[in-house]
C-alpha positions as CSV (number, residue, x, y, z in Angstrom):
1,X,53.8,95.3,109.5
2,X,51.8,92.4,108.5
3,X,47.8,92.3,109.7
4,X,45.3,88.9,109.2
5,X,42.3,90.0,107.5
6,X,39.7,89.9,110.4
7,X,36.6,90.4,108.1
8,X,34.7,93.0,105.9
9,X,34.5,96.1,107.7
10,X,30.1,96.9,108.5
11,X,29.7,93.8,108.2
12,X,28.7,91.0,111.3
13,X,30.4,91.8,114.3
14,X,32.5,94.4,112.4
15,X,32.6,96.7,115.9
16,X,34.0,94.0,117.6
17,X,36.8,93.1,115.1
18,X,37.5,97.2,114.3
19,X,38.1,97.3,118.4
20,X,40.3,94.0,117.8
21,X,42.2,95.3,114.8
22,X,42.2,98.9,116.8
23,X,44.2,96.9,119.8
24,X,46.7,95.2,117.8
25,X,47.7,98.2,116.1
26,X,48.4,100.1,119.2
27,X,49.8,97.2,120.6
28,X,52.4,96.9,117.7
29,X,52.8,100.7,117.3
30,X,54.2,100.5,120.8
31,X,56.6,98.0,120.4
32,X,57.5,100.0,117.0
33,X,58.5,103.4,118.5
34,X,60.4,101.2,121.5
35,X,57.4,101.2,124.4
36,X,58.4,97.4,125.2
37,X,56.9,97.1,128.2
38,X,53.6,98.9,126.9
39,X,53.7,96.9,124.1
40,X,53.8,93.5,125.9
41,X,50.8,94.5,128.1
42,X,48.4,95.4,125.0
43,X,49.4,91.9,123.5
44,X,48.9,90.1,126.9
45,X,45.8,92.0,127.2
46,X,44.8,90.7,123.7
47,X,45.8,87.3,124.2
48,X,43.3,87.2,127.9
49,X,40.6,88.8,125.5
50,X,40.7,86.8,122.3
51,X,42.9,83.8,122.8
52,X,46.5,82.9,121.8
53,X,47.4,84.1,118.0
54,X,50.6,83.6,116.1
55,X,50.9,87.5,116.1
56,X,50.6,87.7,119.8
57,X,53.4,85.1,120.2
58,X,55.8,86.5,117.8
59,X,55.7,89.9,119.4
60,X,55.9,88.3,123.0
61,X,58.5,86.1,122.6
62,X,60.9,89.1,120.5
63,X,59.6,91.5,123.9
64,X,61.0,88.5,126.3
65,X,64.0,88.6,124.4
66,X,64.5,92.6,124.4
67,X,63.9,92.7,128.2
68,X,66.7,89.8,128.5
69,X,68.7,91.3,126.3
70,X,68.0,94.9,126.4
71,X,71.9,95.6,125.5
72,X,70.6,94.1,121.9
73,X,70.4,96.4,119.3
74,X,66.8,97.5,118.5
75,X,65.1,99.4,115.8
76,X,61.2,98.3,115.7
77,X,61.5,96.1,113.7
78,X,61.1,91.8,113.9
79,X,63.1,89.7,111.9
80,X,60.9,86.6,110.5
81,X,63.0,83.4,109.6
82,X,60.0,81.4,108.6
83,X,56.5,81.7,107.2
């Protein structure tokens, strides 16, 4: 799993980004253990919150593909083919 580091925790607005880093973990937990559709609402529900990220759109756009595709093999996992 890779996280962005949001900020140093007790320090300004450290509430708001624990609740923030709280979200995306559930979010990705979900899509981990196979809850796609859960999954895809805590990251749309993230991106209406804070704004587009590059997290939010890899996980979306891997979810799109799984509900397309849901013959696909899947194991929790995302396969990155560029930094």
């Amino acid at each position: 799993m890779v996280f962005e580091f949001p900020g140093v925790k007790g320090g300004a607005g450290s509430a708001d980004l624990e609740a923030r880093a709280d979200e995306t973990r559930r979010a990705a937990e979900s899509f981990q253990v196979g809850r796609i559709e859960e999954s895809r609402d805590a990251w749309q529900a993230l991106v209406a919150k804070h704004g587009d990220s590059k997290l939010a759109h890899i996980y979306l756009a891997e979810i799109e593909d799984i509900l397309e595709r849901p013959q696909r093999p899947f194991d929790g996992s995302i396969a990155l083919t560029a930094k």
